[in-house]
NUVEX-799795 format. One line per 2 residues: number of its first residue (from 1); for each residue x, z, y of N, C-alpha, C. Coordinates in steps of 0.2 Angstrom, whole numbers, plus 5000, padded with zeros to 4 digits. Atoms other than C-alpha are relative to their C-alpha. Example, Ala and Ser with C-alpha at 12.3 -4.5 7.8 and 13.67 -1.06 7.14 Angstrom:
1	5004,5000,4994,5062,5039,4978,5004,5000,5006  4996,4999,4994,5068,5036,4995,4996,5003,5005
//
This chain:
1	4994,4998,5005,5229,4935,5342,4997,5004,4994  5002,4998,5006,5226,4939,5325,5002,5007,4997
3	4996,4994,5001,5231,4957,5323,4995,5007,4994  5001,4997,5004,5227,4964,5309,5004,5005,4997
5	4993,4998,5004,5241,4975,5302,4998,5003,4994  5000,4999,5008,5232,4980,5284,5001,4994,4996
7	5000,5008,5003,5232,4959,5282,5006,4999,5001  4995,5003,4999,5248,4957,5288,5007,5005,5000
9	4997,4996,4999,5263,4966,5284,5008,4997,5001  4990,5002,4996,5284,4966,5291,5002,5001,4992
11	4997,4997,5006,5295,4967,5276,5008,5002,5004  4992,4999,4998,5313,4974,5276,5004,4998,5006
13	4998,5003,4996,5319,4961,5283,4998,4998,5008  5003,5000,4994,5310,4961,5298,4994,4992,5001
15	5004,5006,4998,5298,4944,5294,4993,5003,4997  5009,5000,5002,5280,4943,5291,4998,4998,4994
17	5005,5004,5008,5271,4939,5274,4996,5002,5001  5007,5001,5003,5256,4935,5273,4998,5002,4994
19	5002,4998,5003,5246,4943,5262,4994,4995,4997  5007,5004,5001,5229,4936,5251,4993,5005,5006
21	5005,4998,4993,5215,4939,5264,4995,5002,4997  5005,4995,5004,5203,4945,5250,5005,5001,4992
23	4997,5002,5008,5213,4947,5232,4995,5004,4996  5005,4999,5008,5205,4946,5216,4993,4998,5002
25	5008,5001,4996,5189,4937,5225,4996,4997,4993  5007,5004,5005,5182,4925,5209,5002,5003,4994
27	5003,4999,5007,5173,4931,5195,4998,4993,4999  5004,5009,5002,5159,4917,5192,5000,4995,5004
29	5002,5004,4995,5163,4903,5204,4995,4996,4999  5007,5005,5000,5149,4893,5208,5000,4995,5006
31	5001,5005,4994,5145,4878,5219,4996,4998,5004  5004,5002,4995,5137,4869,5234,5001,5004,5004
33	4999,4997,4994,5139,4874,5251,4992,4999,5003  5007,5001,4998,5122,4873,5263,5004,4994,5003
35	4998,5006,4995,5123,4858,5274,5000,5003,5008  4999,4997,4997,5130,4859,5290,4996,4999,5004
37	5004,5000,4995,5119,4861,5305,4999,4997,5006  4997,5008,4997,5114,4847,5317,5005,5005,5006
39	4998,4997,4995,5127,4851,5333,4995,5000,5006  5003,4999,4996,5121,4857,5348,5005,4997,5006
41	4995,5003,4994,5128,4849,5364,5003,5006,5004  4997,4994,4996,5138,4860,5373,5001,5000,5008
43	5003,4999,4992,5135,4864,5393,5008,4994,5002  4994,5002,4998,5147,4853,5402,5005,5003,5006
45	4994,4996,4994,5162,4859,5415,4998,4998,5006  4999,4998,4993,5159,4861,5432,5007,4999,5003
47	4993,4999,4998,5177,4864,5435,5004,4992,5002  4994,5004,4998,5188,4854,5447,5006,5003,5002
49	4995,4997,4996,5206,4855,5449,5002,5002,5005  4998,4999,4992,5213,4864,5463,5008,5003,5000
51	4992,5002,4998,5231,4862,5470,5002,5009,5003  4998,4995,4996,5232,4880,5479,5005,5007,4994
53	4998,4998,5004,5242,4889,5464,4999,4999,4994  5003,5001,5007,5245,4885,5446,4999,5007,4997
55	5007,4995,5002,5231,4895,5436,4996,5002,5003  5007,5001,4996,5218,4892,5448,4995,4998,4994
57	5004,5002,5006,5211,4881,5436,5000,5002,4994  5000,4995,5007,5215,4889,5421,4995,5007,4999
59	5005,4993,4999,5206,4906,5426,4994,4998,5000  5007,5003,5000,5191,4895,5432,4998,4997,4990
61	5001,5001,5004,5192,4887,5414,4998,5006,4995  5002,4997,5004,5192,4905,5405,4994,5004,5003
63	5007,4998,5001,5178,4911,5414,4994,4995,5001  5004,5005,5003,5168,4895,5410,5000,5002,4993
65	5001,4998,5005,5171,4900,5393,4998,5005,4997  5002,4993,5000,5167,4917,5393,4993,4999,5001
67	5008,5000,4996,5150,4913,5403,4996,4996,4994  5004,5004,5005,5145,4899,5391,5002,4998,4993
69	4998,5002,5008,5154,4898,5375,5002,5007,4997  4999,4992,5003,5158,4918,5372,4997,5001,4992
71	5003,4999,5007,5158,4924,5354,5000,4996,4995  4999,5005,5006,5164,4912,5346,5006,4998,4992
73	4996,4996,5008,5169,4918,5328,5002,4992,4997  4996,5006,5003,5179,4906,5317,4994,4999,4994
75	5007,5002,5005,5166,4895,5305,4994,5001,5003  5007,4999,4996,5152,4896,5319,4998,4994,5001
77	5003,5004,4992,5141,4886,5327,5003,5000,5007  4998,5000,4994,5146,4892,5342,5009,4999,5001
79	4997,5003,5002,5163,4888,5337,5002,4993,5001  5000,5004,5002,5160,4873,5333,4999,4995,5008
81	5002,5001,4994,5150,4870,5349,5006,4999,5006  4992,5000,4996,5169,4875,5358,5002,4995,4998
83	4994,5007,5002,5178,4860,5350,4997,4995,5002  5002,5006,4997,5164,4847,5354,5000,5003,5007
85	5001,5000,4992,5164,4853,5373,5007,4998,5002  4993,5004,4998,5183,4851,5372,5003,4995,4999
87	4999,5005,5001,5184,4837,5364,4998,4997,5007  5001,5004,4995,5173,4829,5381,5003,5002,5005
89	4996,4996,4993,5183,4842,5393,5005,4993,5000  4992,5003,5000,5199,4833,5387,5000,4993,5004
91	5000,5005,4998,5193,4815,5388,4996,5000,5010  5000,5000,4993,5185,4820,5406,5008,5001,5006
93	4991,4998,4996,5203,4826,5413,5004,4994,4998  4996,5006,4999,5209,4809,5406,5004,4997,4995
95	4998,5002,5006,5214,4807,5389,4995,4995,5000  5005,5005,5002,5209,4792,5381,4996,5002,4995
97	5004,4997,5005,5196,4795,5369,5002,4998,4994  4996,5002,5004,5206,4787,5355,5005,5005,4998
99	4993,4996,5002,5219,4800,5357,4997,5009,5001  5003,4992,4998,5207,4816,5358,4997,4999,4991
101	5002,5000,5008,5203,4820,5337,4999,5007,4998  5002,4993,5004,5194,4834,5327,5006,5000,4993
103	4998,4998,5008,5203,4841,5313,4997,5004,4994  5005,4996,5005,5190,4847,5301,5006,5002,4994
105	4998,4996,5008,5195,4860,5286,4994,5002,5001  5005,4994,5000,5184,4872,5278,5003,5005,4996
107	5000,4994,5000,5181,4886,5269,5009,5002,4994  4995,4999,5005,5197,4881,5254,5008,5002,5005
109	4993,5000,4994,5210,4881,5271,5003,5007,5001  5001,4994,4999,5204,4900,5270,5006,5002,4996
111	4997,4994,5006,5209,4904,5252,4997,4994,4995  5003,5005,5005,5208,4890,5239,4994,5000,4995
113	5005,4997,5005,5197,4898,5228,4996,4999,5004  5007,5000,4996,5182,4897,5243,4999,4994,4998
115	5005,5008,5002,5181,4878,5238,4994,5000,4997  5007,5003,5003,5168,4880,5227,4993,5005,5000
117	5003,4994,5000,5160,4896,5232,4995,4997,5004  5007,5000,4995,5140,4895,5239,5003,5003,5007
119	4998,5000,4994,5142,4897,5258,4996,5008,5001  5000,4994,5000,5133,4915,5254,5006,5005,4997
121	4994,4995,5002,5146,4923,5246,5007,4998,5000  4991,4999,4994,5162,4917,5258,4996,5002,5004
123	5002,4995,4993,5151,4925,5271,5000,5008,4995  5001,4993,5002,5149,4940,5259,5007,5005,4999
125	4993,5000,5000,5170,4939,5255,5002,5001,5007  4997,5002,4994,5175,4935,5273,4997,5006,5004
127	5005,4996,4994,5161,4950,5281,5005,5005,5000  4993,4994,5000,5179,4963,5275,5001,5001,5008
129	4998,4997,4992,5184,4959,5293,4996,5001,5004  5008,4994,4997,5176,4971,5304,4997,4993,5004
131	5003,5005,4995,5174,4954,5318,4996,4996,4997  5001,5005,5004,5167,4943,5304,4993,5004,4996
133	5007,4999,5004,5151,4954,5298,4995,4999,5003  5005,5002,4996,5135,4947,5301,5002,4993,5001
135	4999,5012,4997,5142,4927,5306,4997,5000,4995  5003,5004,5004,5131,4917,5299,5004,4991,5001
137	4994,5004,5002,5144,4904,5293,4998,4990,5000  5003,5005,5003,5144,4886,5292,5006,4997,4997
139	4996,5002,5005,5156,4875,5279,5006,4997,5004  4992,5003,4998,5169,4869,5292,5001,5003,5006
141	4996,4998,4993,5181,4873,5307,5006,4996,5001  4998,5005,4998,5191,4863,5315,5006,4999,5006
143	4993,5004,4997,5207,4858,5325,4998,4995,5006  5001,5005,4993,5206,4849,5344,5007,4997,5001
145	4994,5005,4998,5220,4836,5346,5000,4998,5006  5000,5005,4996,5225,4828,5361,5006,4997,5001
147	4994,5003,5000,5239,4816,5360,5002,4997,5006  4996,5002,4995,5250,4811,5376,5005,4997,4998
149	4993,5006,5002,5262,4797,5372,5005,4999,5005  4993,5000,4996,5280,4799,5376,5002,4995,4999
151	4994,5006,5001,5295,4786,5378,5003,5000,4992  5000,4999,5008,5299,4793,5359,4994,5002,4997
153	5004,4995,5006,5290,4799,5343,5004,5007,5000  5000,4992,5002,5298,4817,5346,4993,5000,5003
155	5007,4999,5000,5284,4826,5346,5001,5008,5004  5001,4991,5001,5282,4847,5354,4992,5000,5002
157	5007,4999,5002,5267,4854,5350,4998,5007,5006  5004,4996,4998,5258,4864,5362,4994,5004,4999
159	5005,5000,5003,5245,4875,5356,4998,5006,5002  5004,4995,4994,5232,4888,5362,4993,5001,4994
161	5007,4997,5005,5218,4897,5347,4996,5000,5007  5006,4998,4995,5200,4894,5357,4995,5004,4994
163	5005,4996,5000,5190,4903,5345,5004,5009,4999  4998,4994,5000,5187,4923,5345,4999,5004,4997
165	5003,4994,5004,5183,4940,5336,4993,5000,5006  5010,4999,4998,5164,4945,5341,5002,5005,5006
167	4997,4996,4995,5172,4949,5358,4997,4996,5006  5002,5006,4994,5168,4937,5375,5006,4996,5000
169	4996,5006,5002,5185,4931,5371,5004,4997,5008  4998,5003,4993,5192,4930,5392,5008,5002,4999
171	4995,5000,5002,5209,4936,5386,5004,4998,4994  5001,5003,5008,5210,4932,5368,4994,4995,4998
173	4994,5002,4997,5210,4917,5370,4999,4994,5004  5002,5002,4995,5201,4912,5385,5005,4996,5004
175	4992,5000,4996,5218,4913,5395,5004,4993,4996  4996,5007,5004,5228,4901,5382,4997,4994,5001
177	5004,5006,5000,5215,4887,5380,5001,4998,5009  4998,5004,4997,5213,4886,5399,5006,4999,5005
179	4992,5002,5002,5233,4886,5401,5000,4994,4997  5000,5005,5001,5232,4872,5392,4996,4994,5004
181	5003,5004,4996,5219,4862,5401,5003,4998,5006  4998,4999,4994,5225,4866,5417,5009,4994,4997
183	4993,5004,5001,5245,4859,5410,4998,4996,5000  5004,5006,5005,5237,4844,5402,4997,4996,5008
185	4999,5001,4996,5228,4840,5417,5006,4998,5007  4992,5003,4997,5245,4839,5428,5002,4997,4997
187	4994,5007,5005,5255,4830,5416,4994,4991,5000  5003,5007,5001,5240,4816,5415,5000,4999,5009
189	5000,5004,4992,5238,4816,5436,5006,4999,5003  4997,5001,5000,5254,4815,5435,5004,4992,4999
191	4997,5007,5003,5257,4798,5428,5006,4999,4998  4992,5002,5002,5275,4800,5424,4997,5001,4991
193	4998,5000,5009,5281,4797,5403,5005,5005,4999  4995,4995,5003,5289,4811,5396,5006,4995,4995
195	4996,5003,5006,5303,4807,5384,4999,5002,4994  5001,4997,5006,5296,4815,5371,4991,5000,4999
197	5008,5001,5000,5275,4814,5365,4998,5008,4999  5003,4996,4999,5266,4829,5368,4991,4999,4995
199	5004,4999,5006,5252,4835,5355,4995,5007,5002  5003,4997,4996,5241,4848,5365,4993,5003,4992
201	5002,4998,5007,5233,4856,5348,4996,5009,5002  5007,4993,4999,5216,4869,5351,4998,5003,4993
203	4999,4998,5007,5220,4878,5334,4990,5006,4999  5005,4994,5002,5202,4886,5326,5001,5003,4995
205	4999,4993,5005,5200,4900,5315,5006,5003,5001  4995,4997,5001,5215,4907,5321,4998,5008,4999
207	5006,4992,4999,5204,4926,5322,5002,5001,4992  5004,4999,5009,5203,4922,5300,5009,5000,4998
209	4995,5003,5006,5221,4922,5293,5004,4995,5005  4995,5005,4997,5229,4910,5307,4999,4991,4995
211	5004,5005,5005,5217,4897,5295,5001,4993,5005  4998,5006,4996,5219,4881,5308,5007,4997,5001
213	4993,5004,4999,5237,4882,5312,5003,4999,4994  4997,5003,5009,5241,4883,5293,4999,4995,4998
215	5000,5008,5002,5232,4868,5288,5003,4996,5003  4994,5006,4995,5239,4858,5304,5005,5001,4996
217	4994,5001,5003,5254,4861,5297,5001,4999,4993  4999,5003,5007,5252,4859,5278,4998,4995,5001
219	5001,5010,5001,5246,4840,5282,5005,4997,5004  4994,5003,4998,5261,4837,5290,5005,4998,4996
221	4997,5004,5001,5270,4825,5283,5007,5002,4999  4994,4996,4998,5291,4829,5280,5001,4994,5005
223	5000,5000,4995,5291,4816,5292,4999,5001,5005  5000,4998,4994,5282,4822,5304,5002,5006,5002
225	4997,4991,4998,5289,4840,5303,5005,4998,5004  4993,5000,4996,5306,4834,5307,4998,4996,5008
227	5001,5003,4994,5299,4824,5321,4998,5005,5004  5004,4996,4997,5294,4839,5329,5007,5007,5002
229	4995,4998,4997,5306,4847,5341,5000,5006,5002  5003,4991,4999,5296,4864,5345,4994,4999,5001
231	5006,4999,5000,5282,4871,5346,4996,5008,5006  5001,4995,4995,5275,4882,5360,4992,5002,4999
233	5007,4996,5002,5259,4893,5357,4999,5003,5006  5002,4997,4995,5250,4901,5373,4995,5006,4998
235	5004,4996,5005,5240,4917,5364,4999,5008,5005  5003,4994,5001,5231,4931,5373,5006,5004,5007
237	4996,5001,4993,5239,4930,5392,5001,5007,5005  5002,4997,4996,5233,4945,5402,4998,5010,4998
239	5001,4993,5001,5234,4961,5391,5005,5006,5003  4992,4997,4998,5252,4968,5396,5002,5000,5007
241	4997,5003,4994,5259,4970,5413,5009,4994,5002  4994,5006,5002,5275,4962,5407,5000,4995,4997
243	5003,5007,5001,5274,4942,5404,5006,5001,4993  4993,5001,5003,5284,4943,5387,4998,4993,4997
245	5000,5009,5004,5290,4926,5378,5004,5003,4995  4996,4998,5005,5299,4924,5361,5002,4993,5000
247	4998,5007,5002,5310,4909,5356,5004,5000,4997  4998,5000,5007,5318,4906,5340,5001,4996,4996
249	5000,5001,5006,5320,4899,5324,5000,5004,4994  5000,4996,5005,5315,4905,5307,5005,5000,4996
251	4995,5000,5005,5328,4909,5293,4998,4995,4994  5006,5002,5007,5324,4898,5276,4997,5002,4998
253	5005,4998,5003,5318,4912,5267,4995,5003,5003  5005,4995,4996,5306,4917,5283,5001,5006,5001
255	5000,4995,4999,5313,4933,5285,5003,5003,5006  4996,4997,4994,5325,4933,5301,5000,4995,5006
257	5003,5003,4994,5323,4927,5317,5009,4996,5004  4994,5001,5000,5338,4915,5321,5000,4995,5007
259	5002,5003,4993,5342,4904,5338,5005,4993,4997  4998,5007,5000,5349,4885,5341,5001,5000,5007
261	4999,5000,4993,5356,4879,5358,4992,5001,5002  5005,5002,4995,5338,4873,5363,4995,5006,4999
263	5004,4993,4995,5330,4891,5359,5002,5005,5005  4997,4998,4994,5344,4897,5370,4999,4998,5005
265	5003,5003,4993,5340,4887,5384,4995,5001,5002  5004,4999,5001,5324,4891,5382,5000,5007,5003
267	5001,4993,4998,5328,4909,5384,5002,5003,5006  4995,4999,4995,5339,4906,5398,4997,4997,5006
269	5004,5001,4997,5324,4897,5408,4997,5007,5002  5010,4996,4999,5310,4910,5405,5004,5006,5002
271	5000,4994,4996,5321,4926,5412,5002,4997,5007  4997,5000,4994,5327,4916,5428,4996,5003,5002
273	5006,4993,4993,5319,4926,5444,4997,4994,5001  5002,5005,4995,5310,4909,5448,4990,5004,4992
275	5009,4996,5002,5297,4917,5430,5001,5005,4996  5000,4992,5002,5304,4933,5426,4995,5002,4993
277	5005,4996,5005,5297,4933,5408,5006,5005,4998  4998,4993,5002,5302,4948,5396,5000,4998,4994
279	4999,5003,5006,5310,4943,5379,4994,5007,4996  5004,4999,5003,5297,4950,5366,5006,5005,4996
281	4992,4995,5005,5310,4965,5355,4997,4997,4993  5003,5002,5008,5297,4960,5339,5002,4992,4997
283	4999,5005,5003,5304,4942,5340,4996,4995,4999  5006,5005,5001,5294,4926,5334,4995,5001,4996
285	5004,4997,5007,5285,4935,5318,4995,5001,5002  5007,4998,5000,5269,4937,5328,4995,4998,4998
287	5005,5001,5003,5254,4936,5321,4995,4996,5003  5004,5006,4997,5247,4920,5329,5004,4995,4998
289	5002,5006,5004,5246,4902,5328,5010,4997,5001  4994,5000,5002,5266,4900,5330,5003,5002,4996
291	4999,4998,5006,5269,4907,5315,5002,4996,4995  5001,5008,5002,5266,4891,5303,5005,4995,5001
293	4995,5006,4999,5276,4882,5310,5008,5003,5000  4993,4995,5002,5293,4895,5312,4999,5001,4994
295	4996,4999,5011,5290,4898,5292,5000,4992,4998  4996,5008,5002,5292,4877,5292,5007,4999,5002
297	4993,4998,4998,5308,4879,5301,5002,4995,5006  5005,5003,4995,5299,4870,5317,5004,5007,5005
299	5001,4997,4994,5308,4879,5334,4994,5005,5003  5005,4999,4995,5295,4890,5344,5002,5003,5004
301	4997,4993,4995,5293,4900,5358,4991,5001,5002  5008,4994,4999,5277,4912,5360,5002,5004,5008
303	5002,4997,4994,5271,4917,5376,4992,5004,4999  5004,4995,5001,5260,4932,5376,4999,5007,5003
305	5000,4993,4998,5256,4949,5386,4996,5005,4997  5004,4998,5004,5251,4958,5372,5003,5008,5001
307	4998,4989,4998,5250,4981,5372,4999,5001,4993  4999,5000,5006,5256,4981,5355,5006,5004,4998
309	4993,4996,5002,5271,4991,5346,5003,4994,5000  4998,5007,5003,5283,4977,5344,5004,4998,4995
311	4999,5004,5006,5287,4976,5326,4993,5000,4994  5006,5001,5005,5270,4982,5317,4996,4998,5002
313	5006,5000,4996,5259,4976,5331,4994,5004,4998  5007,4995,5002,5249,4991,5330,4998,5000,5009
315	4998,5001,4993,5240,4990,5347,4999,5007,5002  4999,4996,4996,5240,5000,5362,4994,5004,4999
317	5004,4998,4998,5226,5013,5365,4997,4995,5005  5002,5003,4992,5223,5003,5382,4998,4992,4998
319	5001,5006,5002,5222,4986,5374,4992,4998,5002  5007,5002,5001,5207,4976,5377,4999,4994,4995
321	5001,5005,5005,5210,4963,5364,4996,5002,4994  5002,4997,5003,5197,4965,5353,4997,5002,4999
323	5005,4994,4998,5183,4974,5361,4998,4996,5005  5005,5003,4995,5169,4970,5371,5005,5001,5006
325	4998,5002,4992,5178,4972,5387,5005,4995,5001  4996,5006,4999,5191,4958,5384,4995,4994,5005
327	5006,5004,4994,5179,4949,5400,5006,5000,5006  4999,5000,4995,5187,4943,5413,4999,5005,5007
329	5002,4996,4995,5178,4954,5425,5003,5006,5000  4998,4993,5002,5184,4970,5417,5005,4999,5000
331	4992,5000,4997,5202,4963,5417,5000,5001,5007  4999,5000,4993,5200,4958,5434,4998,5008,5005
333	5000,4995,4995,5195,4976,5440,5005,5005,4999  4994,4995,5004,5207,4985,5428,5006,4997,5004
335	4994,5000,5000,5220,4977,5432,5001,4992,5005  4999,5006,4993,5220,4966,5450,5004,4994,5002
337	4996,5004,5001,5229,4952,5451,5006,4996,4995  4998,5001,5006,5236,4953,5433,4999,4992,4998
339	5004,5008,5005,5227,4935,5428,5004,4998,5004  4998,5006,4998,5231,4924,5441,5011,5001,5001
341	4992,4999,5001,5250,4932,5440,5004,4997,4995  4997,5003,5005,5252,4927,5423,4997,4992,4997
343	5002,5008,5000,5242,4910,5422,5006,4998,5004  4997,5002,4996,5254,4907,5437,5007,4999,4997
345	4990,4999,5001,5272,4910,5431,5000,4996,4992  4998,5004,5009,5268,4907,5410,4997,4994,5002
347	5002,5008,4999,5260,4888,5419,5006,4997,5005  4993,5006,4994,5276,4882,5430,5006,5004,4995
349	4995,5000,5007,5287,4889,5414,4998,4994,4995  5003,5005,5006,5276,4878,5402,5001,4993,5005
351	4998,5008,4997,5277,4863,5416,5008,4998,4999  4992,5001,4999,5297,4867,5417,5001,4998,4995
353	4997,4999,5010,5298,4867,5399,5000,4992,4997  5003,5007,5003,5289,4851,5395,5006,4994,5006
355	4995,5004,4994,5302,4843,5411,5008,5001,4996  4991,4997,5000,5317,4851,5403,5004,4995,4996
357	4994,5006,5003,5333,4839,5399,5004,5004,4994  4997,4999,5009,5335,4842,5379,5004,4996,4999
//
């Protein structure tokens, strides 16, 4: 989750603006980027599913990525390296490989002005944030698709940032990505056809400015917006004792948080006693990858257990988001049976959800 609160500020009204993420950057711009570097293959998964609770696999997915993809800042190598591994994860669980696609941006997605900047000085620009100094950068990042074809072209967009701050990345956002894998797998062993297509979206650079879900949705089409019925974001699972969810719609001018039957039914799910989540008081305006899509005027609902204020998200003292200890290991002693409680409940919500008769 991107939590910055000098980049990101509530106004009056209780909505978020985005601010510029460096202001007043070019004096002399210059161009050429370096070229980018050959890829590295990335370790492949071990992980097979298992039926004894949902987020068994899940957990195993995020401490696979902890173990051998850790650290993986937006515009990395390592990074990068995480999108080719999930690109073959995906097609190994069952996607066709037709329906598994990279979404490259680069540095312009940042801040338009980066277009023509040498690739030393957007790393010199970009090093402000404290997680981002020292990367050594390369010219793109990138977006993981995987398309599931429903009986319609409605569309809801499922989505989970895999890269992280210069953290190991087990709860932010180890947890989301393998929540998603884990769904994804059921719904493909599943063989039933939903009534609606599902878009299974592995947002990068979400760490920089929410840089991945932004362009996803500037290239969206006015067709395809409207074709898009929600969007469900999974972001940073294992901070909070309380599982909170948000679901909503934005006002026109992005500053009020408004509802429609289907984000009340939504809302009217996720407190049943069957997954006892806990409406979020801050609303949809958080500062992750559902965001983009509520200031398009795109349904969400954010699931998230984050130790946060809930209007300035200023975090808790006890947070681990964003600090070496966000490791799985460290959760798991801290705080015992946390992980598999909330993979469990926010995973047979997300199945219910994707079931649910809209």
């Amino acid at each position: 989750m991107w939590l910055i609160p000098s980049k990101m500020k509530r106004n009056k009204s209780g909505g978020f603006v985005r601010t510029v993420l460096v202001a007043a950057l070019v004096g002399a711009i210059t161009s050429g980027c370096a070229d980018s570097p050959q890829v590295v293959t990335p370790p492949e998964s071990p992980i097979a599913p298992t039926t004894t609770q949902f987020g068994s696999t899940a957990l195993q997915y995020a401490v696979f990525l902890e173990d051998n993809l850790g650290f993986r800042r937006p515009f990395t190598e390592r990074e990068r390296d995480t999108a080719d591994w999930l690109v073959s994860e995906l097609i190994g669980i069952g996607f066709q490989p037709a329906h598994v696609s990279i979404q490259q941006f680069g540095f312009a997605a940042i801040q338009p002005e980066f277009a023509e900047l040498p690739i030393s000085q957007v790393e010199s620009l970009i090093s402000i944030v404290p997680w981002m100094t020292d990367a050594e950068l390369i010219p793109n990042s990138q977006n993981v698709i995987a398309h599931l074809n429903g009986s319609s072209p409605t569309r809801v967009i499922v989505g989970a940032h895999y890269d992280t701050t210069n953290t190991p990345g087990g709860g932010d956002n180890g947890s989301g990505v393998g929540l998603l894998l884990e769904l994804a797998t059921e719904l493909l062993a599943s063989g039933e056809e939903l009534p609606y297509t599902i878009d299974f979206v592995f947002f990068g650079a979400e760490e920089l400015a929410l840089t991945g879900s932004r362009y996803f949705v500037s290239e969206l089409s006015a067709t395809e917006l409207e074709a898009i019925k929600l969007m469900a974001n999974a972001d940073a699972l294992f901070d909070h004792e309380e599982l909170f969810f948000a679901a909503g719609i934005s006002s026109a001018d992005g500053l009020q948080q408004l509802t429609n039957p289907l984000t009340e039914s939504i809302a009217q799910l996720a407190t049943t006693a069957e997954f006892n989540l806990v409406p979020f008081p801050g609303g949809i305006f958080a500062p992750t990858d559902s965001q983009p899509f509520a200031l398009a005027g795109i349904p969400v609902v954010n699931l998230f257990a984050i130790d946060v204020t809930p209007y300035n998200f200023i975090r808790s003292p006890d947070t681990l988001i964003d600090t070496p200890e966000d490791s799985i290991s460290i959760i798991g002693q801290r705080w015992p049976g946390r992980m598999e409680d909330a993979l469990d409940r926010y995973g047979r919500f997300l199945y219910e959800l994707l079931h649910f008769d809209w």
